[in-house]
C-alpha positions in Angstrom: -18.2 -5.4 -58.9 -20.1 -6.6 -56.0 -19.1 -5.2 -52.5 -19.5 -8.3 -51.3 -17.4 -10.2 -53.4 -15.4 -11.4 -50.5 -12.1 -9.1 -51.7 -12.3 -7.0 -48.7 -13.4 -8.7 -45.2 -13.4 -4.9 -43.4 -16.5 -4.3 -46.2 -18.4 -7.7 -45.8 -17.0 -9.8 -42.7 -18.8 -13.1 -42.7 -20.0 -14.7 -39.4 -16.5 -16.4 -38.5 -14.4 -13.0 -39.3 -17.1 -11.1 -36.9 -17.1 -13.9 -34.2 -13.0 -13.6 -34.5 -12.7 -10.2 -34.2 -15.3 -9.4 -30.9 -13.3 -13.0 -29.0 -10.1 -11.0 -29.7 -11.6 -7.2 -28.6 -13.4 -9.4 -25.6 -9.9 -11.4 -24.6 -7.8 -8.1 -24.5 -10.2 -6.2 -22.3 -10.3 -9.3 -20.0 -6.7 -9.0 -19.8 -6.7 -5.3 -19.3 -8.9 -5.7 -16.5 -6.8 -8.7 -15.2 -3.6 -7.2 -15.4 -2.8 -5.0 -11.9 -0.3 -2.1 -12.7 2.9 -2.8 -10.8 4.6 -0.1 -8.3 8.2 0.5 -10.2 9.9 0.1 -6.5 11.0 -3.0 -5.6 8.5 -4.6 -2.5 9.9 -5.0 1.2 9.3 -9.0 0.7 9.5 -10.8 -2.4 10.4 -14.4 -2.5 11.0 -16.0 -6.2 11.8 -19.4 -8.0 14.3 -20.5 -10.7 14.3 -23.6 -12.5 17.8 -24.0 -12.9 18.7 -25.5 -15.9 16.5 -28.1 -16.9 14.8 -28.7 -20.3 12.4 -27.7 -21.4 12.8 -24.7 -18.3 9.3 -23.8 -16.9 11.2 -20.2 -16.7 11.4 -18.2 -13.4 8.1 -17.6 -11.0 7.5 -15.4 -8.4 5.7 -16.1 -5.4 5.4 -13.6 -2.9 5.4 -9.6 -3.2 4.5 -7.8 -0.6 4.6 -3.9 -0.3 5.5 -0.9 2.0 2.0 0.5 1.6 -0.1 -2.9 1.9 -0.3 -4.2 -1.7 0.4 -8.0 -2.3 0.7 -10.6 -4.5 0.8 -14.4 -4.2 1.2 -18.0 -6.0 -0.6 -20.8 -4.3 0.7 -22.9 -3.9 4.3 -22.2 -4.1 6.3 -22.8 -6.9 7.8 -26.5 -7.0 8.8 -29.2 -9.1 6.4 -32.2 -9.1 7.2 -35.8 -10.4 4.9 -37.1 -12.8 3.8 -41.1 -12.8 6.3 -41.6 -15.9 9.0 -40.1 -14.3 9.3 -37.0 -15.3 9.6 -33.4 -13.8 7.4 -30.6 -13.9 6.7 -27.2 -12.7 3.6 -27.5 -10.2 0.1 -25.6 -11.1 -0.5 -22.6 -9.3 -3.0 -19.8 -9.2 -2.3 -15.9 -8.3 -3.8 -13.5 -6.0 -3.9 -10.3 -4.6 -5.0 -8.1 -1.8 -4.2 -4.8 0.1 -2.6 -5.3 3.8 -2.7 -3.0 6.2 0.4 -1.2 5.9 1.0 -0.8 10.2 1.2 -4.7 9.8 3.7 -4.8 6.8 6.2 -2.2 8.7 5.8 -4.4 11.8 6.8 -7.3 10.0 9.7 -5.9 8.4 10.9 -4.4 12.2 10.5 -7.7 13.7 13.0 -9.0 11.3 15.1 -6.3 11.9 14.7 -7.2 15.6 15.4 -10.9 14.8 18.8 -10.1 13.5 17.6 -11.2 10.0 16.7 -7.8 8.5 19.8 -5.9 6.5 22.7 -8.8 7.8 24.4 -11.1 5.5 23.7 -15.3 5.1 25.3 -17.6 3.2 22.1 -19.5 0.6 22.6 -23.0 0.0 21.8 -24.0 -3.9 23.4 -27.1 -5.6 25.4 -26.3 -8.8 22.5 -26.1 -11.9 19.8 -27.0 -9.4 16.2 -25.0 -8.9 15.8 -22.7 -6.0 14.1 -20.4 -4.1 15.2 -17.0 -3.1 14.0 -14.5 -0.2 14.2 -11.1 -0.7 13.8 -8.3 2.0 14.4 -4.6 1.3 13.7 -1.7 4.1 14.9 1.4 5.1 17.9 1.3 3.2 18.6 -2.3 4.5 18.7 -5.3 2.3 18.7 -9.3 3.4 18.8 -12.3 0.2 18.8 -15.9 0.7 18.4 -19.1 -1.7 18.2 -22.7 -0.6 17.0 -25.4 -2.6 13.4 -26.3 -2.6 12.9 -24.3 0.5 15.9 -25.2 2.3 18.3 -28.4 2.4 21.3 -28.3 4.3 24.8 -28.2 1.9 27.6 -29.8 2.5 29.9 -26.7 1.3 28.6 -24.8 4.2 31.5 -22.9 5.5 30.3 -24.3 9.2 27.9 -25.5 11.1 27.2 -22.3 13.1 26.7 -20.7 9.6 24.3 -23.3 8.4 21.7 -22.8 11.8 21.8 -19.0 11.2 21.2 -19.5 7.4 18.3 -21.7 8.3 17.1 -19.6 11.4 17.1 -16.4 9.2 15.0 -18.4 6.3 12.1 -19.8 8.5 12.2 -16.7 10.5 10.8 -15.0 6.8 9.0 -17.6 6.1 7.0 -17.3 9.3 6.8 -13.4 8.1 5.2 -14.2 5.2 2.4 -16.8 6.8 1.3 -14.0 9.2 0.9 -11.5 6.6 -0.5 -13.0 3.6 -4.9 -13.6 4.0 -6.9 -16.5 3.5 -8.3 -14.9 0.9 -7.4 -13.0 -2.4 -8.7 -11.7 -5.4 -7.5 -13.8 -8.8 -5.0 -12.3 -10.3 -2.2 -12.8 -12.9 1.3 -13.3 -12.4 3.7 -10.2 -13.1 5.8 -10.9 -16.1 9.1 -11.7 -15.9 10.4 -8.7 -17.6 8.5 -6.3 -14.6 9.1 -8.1 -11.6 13.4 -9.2 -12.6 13.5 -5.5 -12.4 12.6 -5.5 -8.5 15.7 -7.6 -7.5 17.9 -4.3 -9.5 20.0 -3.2 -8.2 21.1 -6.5 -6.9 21.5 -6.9 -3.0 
C-alpha cells in the first residue's frame, strides 16, 4: 500500500492539512502571548457592566481594574448600549488595555476616597428592575464601597430620599473622577479577562 494513499493525514498531510495545522499552532501562541495572567485578589477599583436581561444578552463586561501594586486594565470606551439605524440595541465596540501605575498613586487614590467619605460606607445604587447597569467596586484595607446606577447614573424614583440620592450620586462621580486621574492615555492592547476569572473578584460579595 502506498504511504501516501491519503488513509493517514499525520503520514502525508497535503498543503491545506499543513496550512491548518501551523494557523492553529500560530493563533494559540498569539493568544498565549495576549492573554495577561490575572492576580487571584480582587483589585482596589473595578467597575463592571451587565446587560440585564435582554436577548440575545451581549453577557457581562468589565471595564476598569485597577490594582494595589499598579497593574490595570481598561475598556475603551466604556461599555454601553448603542441604538442601531433599524432600531435595535447593541452592545458598543470596545478595545482593552493595560498598563502598570505607580502604586504610591493607586494607594493615594484609594485614601482620598476614604477621605471623601466614599471609601468603606454604604450607598443605596439606583438600577431599574431587568435593566443594564453599571457597578463600582472599591476594596481597601479591609474596607469595601459598591454602587450600581443605570447607564452611569440616572436618578430613581424609589430613592428612599432626596438626601440619599445626592450622596449616592456624589459617592459615584467622586470614583469616577478616581478613575480618570489614574488610568494613562496610553496602554498596551490587551484582551478582556473572561468572565469566569474576573466574577471571581466581586467574591466574596460586598
Amino acid at each position: 500500500m502506498d504511504k501516501c494513499d491519503g488513509s493517514a493525514i499525520w503520514q502525508c498531510p497535503d498543503d491545506s492539512n499543513v496550512v491548518s495545522i501551523m494557523l492553529s499552532i500560530f493563533v494559540a501562541a498569539t493568544l498565549a502571548l495576549q492573554t495577561p495572567k490575572y492576580p487571584a485578589d480582587p483589585p482596589a477599583i473595578m467597575v463592571y457592566w451587565e446587560p440585564g436581561h435582554t436577548f440575545p444578552s451581549p453577557g457581562f463586561h468589565i471595564d476598569v481594574a485597577i490594582w494595589e501594586d499598579g497593574r490595570a486594565i481598561w475598556r475603551e470606551p466604556r461599555a454601553k448600549y448603542e441604538r442601531q439605524k433599524d432600531g435595535h440595541w447593541i452592545l458598543n465596540k470596545g478595545r482593552y488595555y493595560a498598563a502598570t501605575l505607580k502604586p504610591n498613586e493607586v494607594r493615594a487614590a484609594m485614601e482620598q476616597l476614604e477621605k471623601q467619605g466614599i471609601l468603606g460606607k454604604k450607598f443605596e445604587s439606583y438600577i431599574l428592575v431587568d435593566g443594564n447597569f453599571t457597578e463600582q467596586n472599591l476594596r481597601y484595607r479591609g474596607m469595601s464601597t459598591s454602587l450600581a446606577a443605570n447607564g452611569g447614573f440616572e436618578p430613581n424614583p424609589t430613592a428612599s430620599n432626596a438626601a440619599e440620592a445626592r450622596k449616592s450620586r456624589n459617592a459615584w462621580l467622586g470614583i469616577d473622577h478616581a478613575i480618570k486621574l489614574l488610568i494613562p492615555r496610553k496602554g498596551t492592547p490587551t484582551v478582556e479577562p473572561p468572565t469566569a476569572v474576573w466574577i471571581n473578584w466581586l467574591r466574596p460579595e460586598n
